[in-house]
PDB file of N, CA, C and O in Angstrom:
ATOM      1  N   UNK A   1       0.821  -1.183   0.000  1.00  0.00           N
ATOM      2  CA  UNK A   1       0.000   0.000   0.000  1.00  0.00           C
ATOM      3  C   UNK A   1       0.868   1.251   0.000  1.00  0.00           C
ATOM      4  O   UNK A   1       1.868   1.292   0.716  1.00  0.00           O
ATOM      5  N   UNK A   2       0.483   2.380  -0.860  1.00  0.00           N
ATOM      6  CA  UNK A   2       1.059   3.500  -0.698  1.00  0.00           C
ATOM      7  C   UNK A   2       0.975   4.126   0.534  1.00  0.00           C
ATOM      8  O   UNK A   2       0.281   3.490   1.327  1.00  0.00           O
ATOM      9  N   UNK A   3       1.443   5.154   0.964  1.00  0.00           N
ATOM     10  CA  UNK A   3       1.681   6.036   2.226  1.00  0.00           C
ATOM     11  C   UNK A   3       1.141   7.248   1.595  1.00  0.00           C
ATOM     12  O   UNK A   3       1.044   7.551   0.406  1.00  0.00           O
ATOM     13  N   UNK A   4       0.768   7.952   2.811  1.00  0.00           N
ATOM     14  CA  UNK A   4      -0.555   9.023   2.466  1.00  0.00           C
ATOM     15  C   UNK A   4       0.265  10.116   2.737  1.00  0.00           C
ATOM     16  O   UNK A   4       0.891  10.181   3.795  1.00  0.00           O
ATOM     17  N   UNK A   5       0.313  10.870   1.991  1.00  0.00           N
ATOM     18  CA  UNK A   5       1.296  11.724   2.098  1.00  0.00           C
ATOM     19  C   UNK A   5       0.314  13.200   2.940  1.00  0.00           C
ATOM     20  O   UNK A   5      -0.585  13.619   2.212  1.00  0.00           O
ATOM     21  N   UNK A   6       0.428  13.853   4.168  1.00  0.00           N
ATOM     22  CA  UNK A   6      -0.075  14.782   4.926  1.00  0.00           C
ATOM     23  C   UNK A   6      -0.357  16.027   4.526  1.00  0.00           C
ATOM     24  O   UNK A   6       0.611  16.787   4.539  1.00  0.00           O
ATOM     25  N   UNK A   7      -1.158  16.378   4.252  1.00  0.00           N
ATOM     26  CA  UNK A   7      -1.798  17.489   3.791  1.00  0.00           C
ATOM     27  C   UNK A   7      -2.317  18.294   4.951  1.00  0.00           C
ATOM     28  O   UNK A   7      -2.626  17.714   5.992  1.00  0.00           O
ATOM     29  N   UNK A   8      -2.439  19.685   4.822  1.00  0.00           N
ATOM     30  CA  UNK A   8      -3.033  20.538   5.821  1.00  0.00           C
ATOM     31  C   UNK A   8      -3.926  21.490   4.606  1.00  0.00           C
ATOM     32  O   UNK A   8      -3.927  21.556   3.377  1.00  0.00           O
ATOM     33  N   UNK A   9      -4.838  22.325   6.017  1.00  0.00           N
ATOM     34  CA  UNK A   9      -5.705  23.083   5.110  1.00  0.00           C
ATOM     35  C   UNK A   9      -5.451  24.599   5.385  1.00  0.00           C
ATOM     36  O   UNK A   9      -5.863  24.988   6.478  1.00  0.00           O
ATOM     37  N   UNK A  10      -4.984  25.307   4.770  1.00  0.00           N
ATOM     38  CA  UNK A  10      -4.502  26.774   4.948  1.00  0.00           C
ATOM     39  C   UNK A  10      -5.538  27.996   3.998  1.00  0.00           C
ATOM     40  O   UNK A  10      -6.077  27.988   2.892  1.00  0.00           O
ATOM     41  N   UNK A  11      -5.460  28.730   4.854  1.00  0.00           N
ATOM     42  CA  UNK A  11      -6.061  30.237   4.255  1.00  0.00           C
ATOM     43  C   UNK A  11      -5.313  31.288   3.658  1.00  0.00           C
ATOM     44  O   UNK A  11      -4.207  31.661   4.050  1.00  0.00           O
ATOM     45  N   UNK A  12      -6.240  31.965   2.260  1.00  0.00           N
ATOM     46  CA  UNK A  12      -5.426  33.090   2.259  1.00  0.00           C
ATOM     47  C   UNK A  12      -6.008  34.039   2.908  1.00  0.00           C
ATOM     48  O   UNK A  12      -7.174  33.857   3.260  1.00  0.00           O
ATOM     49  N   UNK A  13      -5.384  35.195   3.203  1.00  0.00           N
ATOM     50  CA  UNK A  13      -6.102  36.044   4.020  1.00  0.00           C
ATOM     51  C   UNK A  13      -5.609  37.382   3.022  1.00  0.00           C
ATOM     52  O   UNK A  13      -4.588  37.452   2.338  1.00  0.00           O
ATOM     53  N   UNK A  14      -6.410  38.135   3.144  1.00  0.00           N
ATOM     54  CA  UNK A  14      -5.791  39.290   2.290  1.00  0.00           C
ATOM     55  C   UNK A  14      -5.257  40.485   3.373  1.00  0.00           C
ATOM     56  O   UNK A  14      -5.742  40.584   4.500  1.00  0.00           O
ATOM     57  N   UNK A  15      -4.461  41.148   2.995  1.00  0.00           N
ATOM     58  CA  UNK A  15      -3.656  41.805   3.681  1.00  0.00           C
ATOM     59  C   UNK A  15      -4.204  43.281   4.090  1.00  0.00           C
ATOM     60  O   UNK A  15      -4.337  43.833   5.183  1.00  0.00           O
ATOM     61  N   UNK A  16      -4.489  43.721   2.640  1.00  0.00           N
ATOM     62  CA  UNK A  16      -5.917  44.802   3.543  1.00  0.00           C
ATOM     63  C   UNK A  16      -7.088  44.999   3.951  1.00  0.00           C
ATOM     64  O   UNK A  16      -7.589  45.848   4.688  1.00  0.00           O
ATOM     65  N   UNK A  17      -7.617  43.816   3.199  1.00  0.00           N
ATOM     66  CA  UNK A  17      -9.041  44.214   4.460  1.00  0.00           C
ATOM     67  C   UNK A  17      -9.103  42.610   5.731  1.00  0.00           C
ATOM     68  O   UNK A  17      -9.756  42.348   6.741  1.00  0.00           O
ATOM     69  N   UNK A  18      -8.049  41.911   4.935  1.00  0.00           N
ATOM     70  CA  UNK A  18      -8.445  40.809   6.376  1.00  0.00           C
ATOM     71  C   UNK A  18      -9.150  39.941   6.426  1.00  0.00           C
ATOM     72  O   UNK A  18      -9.455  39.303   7.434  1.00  0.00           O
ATOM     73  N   UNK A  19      -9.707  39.706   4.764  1.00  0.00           N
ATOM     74  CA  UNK A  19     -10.387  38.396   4.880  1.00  0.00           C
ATOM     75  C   UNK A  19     -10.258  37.412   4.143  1.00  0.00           C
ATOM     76  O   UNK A  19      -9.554  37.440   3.134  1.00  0.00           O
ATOM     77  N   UNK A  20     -11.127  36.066   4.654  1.00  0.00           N
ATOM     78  CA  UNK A  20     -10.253  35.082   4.205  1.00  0.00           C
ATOM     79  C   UNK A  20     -10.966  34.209   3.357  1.00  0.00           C
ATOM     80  O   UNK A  20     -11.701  33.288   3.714  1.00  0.00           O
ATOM     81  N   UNK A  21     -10.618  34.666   1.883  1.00  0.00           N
ATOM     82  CA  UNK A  21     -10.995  34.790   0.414  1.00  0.00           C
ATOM     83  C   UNK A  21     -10.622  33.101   0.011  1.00  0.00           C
ATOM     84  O   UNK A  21     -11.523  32.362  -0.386  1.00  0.00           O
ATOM     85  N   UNK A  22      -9.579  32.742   0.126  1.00  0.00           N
ATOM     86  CA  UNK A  22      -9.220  31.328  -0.772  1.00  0.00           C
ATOM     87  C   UNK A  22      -9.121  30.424   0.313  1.00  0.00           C
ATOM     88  O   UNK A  22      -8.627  30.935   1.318  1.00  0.00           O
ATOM     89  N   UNK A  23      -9.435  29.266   0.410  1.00  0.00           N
ATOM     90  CA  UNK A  23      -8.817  27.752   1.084  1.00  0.00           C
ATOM     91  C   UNK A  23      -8.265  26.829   0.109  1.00  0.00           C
ATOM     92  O   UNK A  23      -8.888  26.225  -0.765  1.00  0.00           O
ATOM     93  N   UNK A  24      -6.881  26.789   0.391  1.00  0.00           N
ATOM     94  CA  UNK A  24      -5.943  25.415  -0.128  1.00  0.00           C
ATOM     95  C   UNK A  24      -5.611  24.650   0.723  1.00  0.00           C
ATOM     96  O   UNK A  24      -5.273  25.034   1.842  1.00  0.00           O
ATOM     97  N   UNK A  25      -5.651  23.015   0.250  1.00  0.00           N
ATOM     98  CA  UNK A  25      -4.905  21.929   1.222  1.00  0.00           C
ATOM     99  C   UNK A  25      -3.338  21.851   0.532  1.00  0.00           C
ATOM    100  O   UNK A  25      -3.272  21.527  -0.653  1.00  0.00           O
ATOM    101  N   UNK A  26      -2.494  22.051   1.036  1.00  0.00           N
ATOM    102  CA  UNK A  26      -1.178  21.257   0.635  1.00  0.00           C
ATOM    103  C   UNK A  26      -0.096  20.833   1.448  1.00  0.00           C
ATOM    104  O   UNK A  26      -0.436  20.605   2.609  1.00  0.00           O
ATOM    105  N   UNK A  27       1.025  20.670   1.208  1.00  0.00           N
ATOM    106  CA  UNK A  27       1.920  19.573   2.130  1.00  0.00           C
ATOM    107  C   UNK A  27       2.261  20.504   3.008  1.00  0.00           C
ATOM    108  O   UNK A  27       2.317  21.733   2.996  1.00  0.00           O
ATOM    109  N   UNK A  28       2.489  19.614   3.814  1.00  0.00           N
ATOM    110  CA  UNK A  28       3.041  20.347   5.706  1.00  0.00           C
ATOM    111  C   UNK A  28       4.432  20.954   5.309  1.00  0.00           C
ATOM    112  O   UNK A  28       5.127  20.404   4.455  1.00  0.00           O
ATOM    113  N   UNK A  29       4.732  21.840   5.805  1.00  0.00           N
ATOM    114  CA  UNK A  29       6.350  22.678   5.616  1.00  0.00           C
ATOM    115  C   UNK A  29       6.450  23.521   5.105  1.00  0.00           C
ATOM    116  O   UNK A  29       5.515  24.244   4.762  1.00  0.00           O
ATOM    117  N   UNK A  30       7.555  23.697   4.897  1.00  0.00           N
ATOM    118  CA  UNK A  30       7.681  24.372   3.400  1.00  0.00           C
ATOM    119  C   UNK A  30       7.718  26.478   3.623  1.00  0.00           C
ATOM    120  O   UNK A  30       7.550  27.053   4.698  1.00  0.00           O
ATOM    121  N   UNK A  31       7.915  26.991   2.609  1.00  0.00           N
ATOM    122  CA  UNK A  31       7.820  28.573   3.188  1.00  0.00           C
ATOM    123  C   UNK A  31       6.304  28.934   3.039  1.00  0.00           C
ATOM    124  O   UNK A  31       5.707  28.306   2.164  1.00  0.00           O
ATOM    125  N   UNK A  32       5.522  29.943   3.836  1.00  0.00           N
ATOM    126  CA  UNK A  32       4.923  30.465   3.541  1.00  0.00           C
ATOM    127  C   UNK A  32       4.741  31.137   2.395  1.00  0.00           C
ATOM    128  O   UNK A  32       5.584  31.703   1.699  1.00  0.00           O
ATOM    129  N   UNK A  33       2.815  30.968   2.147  1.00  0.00           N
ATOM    130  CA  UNK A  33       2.870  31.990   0.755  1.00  0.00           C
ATOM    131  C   UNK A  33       2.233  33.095   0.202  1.00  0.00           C
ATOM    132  O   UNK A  33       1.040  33.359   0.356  1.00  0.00           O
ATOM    133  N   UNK A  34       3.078  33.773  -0.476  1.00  0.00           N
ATOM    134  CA  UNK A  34       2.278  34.808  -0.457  1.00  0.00           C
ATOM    135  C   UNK A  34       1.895  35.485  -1.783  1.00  0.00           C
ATOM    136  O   UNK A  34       2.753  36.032  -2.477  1.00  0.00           O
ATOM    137  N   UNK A  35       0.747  35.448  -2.087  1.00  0.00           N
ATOM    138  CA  UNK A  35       0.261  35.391  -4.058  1.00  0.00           C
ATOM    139  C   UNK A  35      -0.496  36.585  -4.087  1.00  0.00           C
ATOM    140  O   UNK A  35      -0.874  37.124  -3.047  1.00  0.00           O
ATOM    141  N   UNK A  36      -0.745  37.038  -5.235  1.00  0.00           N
ATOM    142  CA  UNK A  36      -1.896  37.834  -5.448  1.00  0.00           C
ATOM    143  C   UNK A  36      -3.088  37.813  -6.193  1.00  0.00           C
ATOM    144  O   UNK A  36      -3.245  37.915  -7.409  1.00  0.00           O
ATOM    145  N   UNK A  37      -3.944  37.658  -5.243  1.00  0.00           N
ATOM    146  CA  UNK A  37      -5.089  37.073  -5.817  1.00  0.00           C
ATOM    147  C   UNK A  37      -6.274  38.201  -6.024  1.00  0.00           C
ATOM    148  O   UNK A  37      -6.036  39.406  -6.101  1.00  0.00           O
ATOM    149  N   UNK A  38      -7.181  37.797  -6.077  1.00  0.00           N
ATOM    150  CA  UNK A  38      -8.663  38.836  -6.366  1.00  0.00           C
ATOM    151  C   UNK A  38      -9.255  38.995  -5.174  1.00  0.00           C
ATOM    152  O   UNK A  38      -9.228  38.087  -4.343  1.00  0.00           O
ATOM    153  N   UNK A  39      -9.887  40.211  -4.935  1.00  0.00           N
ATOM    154  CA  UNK A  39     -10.405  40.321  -3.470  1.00  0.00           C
ATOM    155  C   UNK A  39     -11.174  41.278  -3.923  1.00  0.00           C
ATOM    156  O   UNK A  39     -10.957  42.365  -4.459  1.00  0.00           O
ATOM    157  N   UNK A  40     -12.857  40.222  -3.373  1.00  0.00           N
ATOM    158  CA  UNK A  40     -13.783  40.912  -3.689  1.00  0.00           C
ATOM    159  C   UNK A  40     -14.777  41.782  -3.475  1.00  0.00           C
ATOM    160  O   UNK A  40     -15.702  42.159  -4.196  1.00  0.00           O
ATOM    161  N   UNK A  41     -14.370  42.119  -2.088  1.00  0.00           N
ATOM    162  CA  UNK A  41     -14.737  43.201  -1.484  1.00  0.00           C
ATOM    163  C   UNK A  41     -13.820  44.501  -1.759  1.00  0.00           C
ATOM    164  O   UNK A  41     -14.292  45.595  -1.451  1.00  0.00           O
ATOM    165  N   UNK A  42     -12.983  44.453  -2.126  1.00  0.00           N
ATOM    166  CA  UNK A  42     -11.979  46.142  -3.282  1.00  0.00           C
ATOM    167  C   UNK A  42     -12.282  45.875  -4.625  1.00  0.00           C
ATOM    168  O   UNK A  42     -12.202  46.815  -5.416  1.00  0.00           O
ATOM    169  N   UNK A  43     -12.718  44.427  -5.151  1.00  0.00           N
ATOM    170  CA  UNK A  43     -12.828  44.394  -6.187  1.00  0.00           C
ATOM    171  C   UNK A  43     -11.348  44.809  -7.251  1.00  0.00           C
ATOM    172  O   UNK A  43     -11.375  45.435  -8.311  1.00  0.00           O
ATOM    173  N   UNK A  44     -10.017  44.165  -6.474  1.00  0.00           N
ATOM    174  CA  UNK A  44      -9.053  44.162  -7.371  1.00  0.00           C
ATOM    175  C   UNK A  44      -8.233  43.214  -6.791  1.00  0.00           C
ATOM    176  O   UNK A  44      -8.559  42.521  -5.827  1.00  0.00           O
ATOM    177  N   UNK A  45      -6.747  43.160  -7.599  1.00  0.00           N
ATOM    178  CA  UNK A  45      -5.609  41.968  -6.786  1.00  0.00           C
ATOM    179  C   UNK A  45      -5.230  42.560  -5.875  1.00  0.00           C
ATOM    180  O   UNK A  45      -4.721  43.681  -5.853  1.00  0.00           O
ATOM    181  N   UNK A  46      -5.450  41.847  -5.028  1.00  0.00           N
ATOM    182  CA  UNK A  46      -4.382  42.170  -3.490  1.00  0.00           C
ATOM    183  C   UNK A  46      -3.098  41.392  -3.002  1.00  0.00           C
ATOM    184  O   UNK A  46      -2.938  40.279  -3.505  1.00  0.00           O
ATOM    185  N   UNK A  47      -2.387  41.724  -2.308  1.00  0.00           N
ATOM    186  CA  UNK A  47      -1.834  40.562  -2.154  1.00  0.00           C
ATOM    187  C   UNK A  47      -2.235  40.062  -0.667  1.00  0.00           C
ATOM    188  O   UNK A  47      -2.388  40.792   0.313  1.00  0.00           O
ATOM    189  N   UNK A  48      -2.406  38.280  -0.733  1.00  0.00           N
ATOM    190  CA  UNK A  48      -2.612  37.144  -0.099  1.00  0.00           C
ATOM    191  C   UNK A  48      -2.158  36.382   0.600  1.00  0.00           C
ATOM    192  O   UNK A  48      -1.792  35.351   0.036  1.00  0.00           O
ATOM    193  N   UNK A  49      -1.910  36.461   2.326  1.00  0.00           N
ATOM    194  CA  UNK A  49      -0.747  35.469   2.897  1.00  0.00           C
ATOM    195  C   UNK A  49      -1.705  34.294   3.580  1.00  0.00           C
ATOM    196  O   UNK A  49      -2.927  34.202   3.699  1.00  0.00           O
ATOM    197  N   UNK A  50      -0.795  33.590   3.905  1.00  0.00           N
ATOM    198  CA  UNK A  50      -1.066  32.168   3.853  1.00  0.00           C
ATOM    199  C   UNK A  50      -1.525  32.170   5.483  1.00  0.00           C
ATOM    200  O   UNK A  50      -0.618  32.652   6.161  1.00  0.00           O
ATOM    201  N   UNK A  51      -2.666  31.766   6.269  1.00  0.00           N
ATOM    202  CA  UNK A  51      -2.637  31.718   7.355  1.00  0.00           C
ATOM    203  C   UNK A  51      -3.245  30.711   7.720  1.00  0.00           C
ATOM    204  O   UNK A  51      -4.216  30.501   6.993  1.00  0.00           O
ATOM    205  N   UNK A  52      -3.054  29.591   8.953  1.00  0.00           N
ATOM    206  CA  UNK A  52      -3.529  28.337   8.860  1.00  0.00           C
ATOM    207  C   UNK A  52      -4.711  28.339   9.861  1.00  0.00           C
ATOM    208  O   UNK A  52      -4.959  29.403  10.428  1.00  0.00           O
ATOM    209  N   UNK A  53      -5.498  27.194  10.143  1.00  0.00           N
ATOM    210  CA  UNK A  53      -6.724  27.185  11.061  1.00  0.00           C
ATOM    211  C   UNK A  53      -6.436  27.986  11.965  1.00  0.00           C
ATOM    212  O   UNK A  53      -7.236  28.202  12.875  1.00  0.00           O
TER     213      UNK A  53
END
């Protein structure tokens, strides 16, 4: 049998208004991230950090 490789479930949060727009699962570790995504309460890209449960 394969081995299950551990996943977590993380948020993006947007940086100016503070909310938390995207949920991704991916592997435990690793650097934090930080993207720019759409935020739809400014209705433009913001940028997006990674914050967990």
């Amino acid at each position: 049998m394969a081995k299950k490789k551990k996943k977590e479930v993380v948020f993006l949060v947007c940086e100016e208004t503070g909310d938390h727009n995207y949920t991704l699962r991916r592997k435990t570790g690793g650097e934090k991230l930080k993207l720019s995504k759409y935020c739809p309460r400014l209705r433009k890209h913001t940028t997006h950090l990674e914050k967990k449960k």
